[in-house]
C-alpha positions, 0 to 999 in steps of 0.5 A: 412692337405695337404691330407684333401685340395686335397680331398677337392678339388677334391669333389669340382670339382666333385659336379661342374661337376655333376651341370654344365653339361646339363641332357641328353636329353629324348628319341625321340618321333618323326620321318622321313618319305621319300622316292622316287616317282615312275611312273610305269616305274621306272622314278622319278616323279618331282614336285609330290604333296604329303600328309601325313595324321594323322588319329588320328588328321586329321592334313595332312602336304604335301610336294612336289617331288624334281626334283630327286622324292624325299620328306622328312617329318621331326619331324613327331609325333608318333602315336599309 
């Protein structure tokens, strides 16, 4: 009998476990894209203006240099 309630209660917290815990999440489908802006000498170029175009959609999201030349596109969709 006291076998029978462990069992039990052990198939009880099992099946809890398998209910109460979030599915895992689906593979990524988008990207970063970053980098440094350059002039022909090397020297980071500050407050540049930058585009990203998608040429499937037209969509352009545009960002602008850091004062260390640098830029960040974040959740960019894949693209085939």
């Amino acid at each position: 009998m006291r076998r029978e309630l462990i069992v039990s209660l052990v198939l009880t917290l099992v099946v809890m476990l398998f209910t109460l815990v979030p599915p895992a999440a689906a593979q990524r489908t988008t990207a970063t894209f970053a980098g440094i802006v350059v002039d022909t000498s090397g020297g980071v170029l500050p407050g540049a203006d930058v585009a990203l175009t998608n040429e499937d959609t037209g969509i352009v999201e545009r960002q602008v240099t850091s004062t260390t030349g640098e830029f960040i596109f974040n959740y960019v969709p894949g693209g085939s």
